[in-house]
BAVEX-809004 format. One line per field, with one value per atom (N, C-alpha, C): residue in three letters; atom name; x, y, z. Coordinates in nm, 4 decimals. Example, Ala and Ser with C-alpha at 12.3 -4.5 7.8 and 13.67 -1.06 7.14 Angstrom:
2
r: c(Ala Ala Ala Ser Ser Ser)
a: c(N CA C N CA C)
xx: c(1.3190 1.2300 1.3200 1.2850 1.3670 1.2900)
yy: c(-0.5690 -0.4500 -0.3300 -0.2250 -0.1060 0.0030)
zz: c(0.7800 0.7800 0.7800 0.7080 0.7140 0.7870)
//
This chain:
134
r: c(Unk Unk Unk Unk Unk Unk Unk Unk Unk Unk Unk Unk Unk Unk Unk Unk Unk Unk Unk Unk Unk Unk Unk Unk Unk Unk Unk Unk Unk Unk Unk Unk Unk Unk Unk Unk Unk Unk Unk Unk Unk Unk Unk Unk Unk Unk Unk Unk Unk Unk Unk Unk Unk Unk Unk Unk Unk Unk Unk Unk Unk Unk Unk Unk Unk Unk Unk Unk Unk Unk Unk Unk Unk Unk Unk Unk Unk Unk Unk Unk Unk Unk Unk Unk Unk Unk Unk Unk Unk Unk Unk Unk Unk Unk Unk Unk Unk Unk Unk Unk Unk Unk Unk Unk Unk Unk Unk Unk Unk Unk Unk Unk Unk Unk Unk Unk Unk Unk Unk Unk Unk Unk Unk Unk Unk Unk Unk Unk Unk Unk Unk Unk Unk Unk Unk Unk Unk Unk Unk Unk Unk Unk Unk Unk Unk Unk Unk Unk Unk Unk Unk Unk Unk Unk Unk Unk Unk Unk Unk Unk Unk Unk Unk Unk Unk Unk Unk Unk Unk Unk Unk Unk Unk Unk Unk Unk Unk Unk Unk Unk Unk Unk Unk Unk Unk Unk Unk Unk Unk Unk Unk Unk Unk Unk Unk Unk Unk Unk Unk Unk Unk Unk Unk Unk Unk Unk Unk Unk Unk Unk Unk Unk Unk Unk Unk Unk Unk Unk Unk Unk Unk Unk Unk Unk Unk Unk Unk Unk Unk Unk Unk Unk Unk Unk Unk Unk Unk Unk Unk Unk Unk Unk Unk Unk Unk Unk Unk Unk Unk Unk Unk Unk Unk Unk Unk Unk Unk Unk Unk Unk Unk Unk Unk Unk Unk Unk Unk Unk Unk Unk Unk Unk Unk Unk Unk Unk Unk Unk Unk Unk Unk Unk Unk Unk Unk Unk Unk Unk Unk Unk Unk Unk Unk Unk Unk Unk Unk Unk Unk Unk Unk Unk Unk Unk Unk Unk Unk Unk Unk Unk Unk Unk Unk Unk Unk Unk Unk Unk Unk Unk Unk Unk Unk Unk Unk Unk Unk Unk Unk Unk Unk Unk Unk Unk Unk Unk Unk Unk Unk Unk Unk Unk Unk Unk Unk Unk Unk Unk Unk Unk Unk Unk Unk Unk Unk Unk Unk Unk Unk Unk Unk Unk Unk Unk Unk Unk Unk Unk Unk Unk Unk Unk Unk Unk Unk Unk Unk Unk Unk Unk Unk Unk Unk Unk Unk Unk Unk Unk Unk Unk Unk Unk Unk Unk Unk Unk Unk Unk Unk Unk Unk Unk)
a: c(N CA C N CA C N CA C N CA C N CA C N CA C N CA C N CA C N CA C N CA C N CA C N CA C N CA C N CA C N CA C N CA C N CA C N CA C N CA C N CA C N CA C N CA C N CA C N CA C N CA C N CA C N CA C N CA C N CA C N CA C N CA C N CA C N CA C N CA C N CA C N CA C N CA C N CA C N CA C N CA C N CA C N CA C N CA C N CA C N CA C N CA C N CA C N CA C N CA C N CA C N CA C N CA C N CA C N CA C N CA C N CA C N CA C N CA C N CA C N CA C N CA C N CA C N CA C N CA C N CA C N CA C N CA C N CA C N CA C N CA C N CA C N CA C N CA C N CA C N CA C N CA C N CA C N CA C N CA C N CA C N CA C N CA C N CA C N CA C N CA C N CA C N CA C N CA C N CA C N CA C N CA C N CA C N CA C N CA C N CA C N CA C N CA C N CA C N CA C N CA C N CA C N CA C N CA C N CA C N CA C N CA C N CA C N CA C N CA C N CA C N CA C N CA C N CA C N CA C N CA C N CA C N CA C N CA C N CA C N CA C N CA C N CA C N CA C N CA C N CA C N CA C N CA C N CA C N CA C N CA C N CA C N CA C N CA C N CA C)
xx: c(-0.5951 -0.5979 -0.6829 -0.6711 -0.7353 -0.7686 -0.8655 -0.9263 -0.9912 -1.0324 -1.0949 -1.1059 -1.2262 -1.2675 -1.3409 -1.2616 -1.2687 -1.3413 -1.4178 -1.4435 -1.3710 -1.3065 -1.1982 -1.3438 -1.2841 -1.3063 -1.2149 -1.2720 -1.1830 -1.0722 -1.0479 -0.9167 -0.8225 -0.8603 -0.7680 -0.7004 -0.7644 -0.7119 -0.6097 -0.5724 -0.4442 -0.4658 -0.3703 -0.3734 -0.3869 -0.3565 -0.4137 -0.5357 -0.5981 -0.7038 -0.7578 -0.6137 -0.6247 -0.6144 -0.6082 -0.5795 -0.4250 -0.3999 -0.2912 -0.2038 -0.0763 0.0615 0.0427 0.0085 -0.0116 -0.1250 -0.2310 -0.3416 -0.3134 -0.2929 -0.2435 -0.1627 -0.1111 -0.0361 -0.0734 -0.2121 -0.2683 -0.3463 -0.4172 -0.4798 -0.4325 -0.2598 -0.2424 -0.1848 -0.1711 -0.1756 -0.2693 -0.3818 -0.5280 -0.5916 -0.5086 -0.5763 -0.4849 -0.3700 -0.2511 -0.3244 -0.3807 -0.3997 -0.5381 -0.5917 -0.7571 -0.6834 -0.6252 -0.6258 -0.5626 -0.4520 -0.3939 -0.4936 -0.5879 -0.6947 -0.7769 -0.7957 -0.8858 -0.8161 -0.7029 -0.5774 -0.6130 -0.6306 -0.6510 -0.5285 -0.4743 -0.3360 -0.3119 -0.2321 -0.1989 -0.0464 -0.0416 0.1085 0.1881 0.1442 0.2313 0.2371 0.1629 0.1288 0.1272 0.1947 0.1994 0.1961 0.2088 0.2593 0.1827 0.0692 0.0512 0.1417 0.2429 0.3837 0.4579 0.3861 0.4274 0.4889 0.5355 0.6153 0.5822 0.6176 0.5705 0.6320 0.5682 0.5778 0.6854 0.7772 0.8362 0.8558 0.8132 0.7886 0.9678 1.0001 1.1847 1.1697 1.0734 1.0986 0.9615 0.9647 0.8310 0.8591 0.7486 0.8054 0.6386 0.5951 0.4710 0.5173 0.3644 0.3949 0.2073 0.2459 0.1213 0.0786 -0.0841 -0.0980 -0.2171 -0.3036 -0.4068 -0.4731 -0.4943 -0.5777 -0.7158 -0.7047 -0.8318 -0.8875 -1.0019 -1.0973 -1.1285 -1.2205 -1.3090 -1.4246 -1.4434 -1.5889 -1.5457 -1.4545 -1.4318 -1.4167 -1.4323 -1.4456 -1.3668 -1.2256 -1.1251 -1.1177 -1.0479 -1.0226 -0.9083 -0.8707 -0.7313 -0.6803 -0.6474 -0.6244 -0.4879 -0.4735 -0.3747 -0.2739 -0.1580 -0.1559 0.0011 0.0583 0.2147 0.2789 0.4165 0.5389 0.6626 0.6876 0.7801 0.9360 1.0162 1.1596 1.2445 1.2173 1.3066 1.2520 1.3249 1.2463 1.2003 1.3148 1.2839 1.2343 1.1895 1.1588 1.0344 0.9464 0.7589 0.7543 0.7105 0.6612 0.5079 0.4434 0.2757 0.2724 0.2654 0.2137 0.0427 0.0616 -0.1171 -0.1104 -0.2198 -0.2635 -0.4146 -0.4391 -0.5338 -0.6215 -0.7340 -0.8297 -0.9453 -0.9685 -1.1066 -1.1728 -1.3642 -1.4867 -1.4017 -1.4823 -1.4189 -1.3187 -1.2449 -1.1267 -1.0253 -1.0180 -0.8902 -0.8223 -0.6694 -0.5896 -0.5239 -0.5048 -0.4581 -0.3458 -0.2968 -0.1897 -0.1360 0.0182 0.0781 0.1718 0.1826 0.2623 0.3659 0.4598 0.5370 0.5945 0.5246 0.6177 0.6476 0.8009 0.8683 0.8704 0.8993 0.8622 0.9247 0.9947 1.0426 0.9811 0.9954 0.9360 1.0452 0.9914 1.0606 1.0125 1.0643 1.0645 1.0723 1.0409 1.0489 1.1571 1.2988 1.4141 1.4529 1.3843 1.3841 1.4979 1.5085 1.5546 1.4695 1.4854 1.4550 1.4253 1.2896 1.3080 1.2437 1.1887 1.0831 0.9934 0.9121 0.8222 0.7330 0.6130 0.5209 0.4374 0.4432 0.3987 0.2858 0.1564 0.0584 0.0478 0.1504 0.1745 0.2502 0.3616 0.4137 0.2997 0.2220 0.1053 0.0273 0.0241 -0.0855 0.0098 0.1628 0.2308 0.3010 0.3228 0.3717 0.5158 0.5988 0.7021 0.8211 0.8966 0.9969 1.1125 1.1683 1.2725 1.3458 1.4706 1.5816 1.7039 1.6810 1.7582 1.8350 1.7054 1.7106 1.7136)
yy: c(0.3954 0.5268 0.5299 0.4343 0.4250 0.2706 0.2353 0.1121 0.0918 -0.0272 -0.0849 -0.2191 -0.2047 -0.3664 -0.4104 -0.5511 -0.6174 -0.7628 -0.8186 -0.9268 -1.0101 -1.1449 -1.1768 -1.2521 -1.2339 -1.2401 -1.4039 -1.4618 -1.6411 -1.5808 -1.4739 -1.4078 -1.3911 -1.3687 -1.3902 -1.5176 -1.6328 -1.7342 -1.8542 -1.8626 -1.9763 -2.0972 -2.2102 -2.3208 -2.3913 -2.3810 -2.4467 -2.3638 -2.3198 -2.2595 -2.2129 -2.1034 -1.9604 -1.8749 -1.7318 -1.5953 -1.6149 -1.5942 -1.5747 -1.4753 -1.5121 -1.3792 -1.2339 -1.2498 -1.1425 -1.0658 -1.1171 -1.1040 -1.0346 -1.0401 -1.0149 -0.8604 -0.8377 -0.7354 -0.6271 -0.6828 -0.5627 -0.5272 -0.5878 -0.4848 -0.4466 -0.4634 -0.3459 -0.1993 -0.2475 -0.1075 -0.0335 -0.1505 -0.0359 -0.0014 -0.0134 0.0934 0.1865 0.1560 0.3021 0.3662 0.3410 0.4420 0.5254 0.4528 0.5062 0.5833 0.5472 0.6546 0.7714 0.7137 0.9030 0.9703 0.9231 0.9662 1.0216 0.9606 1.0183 1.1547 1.1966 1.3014 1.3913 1.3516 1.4935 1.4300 1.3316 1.3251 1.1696 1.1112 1.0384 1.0146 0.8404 0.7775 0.8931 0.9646 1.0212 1.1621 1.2256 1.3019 1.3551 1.3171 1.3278 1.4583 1.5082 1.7019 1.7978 1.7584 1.8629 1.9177 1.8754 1.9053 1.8768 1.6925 1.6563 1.5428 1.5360 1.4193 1.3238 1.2109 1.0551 0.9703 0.8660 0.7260 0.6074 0.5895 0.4244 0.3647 0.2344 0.1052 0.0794 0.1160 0.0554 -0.0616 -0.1043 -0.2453 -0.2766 -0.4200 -0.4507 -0.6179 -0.6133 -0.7251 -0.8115 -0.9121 -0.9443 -1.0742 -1.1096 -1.1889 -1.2630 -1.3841 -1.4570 -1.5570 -1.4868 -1.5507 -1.6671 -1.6320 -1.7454 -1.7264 -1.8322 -1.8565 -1.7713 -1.7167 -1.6778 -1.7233 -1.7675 -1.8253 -1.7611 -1.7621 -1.7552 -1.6976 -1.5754 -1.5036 -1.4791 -1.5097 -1.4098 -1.3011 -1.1975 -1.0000 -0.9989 -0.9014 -0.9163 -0.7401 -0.7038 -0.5285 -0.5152 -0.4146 -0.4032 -0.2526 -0.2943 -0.1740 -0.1012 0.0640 0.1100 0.1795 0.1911 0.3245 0.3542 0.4314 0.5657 0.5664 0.5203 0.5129 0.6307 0.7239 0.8289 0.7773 0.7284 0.6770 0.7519 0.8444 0.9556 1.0769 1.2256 1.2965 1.2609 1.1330 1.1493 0.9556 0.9288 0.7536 0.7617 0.6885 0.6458 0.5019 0.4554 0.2860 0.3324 0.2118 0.2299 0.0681 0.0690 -0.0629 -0.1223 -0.2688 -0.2919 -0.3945 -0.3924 -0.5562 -0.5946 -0.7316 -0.7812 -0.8558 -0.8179 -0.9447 -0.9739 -1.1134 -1.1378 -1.1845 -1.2390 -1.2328 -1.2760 -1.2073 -1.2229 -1.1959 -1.0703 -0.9869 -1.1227 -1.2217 -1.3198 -1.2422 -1.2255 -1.1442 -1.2846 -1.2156 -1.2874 -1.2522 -1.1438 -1.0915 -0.9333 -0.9329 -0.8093 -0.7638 -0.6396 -0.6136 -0.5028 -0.4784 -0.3102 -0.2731 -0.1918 -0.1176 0.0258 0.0265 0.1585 0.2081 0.3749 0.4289 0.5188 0.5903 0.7354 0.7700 0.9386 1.0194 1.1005 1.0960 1.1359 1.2719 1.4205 1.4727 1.4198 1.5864 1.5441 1.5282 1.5497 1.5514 1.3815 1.2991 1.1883 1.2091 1.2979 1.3187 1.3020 1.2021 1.1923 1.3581 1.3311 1.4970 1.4568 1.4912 1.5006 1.4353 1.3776 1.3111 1.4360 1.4123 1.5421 1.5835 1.6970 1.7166 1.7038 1.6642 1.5767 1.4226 1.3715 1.2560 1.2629 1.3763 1.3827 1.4046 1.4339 1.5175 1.3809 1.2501 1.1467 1.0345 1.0506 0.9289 0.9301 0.8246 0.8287 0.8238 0.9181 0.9509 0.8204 0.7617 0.6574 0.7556 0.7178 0.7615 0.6516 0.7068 0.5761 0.6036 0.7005 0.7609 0.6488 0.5898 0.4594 0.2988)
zz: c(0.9361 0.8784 0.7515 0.6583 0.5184 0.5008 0.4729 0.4250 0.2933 0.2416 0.1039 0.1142 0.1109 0.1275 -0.0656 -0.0825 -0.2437 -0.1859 -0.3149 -0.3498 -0.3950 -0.3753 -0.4885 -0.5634 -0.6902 -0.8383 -0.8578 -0.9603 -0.9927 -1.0829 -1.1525 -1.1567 -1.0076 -0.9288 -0.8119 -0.7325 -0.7978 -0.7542 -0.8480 -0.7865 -0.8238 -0.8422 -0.8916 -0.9124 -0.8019 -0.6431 -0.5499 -0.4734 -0.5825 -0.5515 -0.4073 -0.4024 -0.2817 -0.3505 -0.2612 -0.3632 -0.3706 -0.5018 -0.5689 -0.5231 -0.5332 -0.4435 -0.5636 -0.6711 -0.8109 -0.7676 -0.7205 -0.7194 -0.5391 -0.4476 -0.3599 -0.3498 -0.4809 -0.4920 -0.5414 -0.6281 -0.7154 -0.6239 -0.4862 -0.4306 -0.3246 -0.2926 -0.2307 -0.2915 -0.4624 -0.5261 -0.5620 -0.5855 -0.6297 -0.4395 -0.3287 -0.2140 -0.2003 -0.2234 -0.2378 -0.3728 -0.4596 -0.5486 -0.5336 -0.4610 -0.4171 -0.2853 -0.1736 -0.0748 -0.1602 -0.2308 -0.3055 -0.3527 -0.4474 -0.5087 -0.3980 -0.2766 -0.1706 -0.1111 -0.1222 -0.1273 -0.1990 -0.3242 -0.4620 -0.5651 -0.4835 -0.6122 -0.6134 -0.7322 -0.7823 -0.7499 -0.8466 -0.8265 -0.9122 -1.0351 -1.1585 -1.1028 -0.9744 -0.9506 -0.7822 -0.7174 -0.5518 -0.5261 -0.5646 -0.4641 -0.5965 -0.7093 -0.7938 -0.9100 -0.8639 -0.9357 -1.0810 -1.0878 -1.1403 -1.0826 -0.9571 -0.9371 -0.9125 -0.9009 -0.8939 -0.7628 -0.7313 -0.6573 -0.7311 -0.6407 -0.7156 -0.6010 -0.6281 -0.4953 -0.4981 -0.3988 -0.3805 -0.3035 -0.1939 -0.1667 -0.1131 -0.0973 -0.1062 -0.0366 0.0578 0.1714 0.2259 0.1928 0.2004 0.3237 0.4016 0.5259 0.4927 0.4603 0.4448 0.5811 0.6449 0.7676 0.7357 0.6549 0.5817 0.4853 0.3938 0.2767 0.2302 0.1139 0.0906 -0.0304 -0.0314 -0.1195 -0.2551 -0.3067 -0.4493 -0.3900 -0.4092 -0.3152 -0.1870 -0.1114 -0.0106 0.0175 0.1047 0.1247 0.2160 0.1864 0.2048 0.2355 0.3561 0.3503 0.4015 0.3427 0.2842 0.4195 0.5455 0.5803 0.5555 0.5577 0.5080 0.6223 0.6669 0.7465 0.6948 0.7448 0.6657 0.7830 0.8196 0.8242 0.7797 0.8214 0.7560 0.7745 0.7574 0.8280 0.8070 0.7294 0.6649 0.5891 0.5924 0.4931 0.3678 0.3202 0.1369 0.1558 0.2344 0.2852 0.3143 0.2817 0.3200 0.2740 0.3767 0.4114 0.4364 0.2964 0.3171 0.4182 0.4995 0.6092 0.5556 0.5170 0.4685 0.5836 0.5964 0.7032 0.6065 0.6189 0.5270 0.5632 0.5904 0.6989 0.5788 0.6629 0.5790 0.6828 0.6320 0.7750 0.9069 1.0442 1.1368 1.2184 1.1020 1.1544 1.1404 1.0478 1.0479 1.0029 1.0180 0.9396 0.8203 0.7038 0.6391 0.5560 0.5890 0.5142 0.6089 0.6036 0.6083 0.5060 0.4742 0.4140 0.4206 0.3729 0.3815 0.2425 0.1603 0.0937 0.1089 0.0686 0.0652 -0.0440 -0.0557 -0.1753 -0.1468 -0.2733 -0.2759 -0.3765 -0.3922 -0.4111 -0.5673 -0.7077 -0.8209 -0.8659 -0.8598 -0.9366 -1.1293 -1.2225 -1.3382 -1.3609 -1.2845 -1.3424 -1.3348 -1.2193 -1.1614 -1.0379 -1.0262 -0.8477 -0.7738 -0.6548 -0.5031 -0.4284 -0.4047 -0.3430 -0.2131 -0.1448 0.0275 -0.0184 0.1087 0.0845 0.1034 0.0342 0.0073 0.1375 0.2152 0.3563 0.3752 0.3066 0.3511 0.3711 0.3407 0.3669 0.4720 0.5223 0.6103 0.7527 0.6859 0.8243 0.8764 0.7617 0.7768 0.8365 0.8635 0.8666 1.0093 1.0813 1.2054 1.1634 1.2405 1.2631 1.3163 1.2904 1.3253 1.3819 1.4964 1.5818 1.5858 1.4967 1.4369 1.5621 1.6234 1.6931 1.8355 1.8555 1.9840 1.9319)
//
């Protein structure tokens, strides 16, 4: 649905010199913050409103190593599990379509009061529907 492809930078790597689990994390927040931005709206800002994004869980699955100068793309796609529930799903490949990472975070959705309200209906329009029902 949404992609971003990065360079890692020798800030991204670790002491056994792979990409780092920190480093790993910031770019699956800087492509959640570029697809919102590709939206019209922001984490502080989802619906125009005012209201905001908070990561409630966050679940990473490491399939292989990435280097110092490797090009890495970050694909994105939306999960709805509930009206007031959104799971951003990342998968992470580098050359060759290797996958090297999955991920899932969940997120609700804060009014200014910091109430849980709906997830905002363009995200509802971009996200596949889960039938908890079966």
């Amino acid at each position: 649905m949404y992609s971003e492809k990065f360079k890692l930078s020798i800030r991204d790597i670790n002491y056994a010199n792979h990409l780092d689990h920190l480093a790993l994390l910031n770019y699956l927040h800087e492509t959640r913050v570029r697809f919102l931005r590709s939206q019209g709206y922001t984490e502080l800002d989802v619906d125009g409103l005012g209201s905001g994004l908070v990561v409630a869980e966050l679940n990473c699955n490491y399939r292989a190593e990435c280097f110092y100068g490797d090009e890495i793309e970050v694909q994105l796609s939306l999960e709805l599990i509930s009206p007031t529930r959104l799971v951003f799903h990342y998968t992470l490949y580098k050359a060759n379509q290797v996958l090297v990472a999955t991920a899932r975070i969940r997120v609700a959705f804060l009014n200014l009061q910091h109430k849980v309200i709906a997830v905002p209906n363009y995200l509802c329009l971009l996200a596949v529907a889960t039938d908890k029902s079966t």
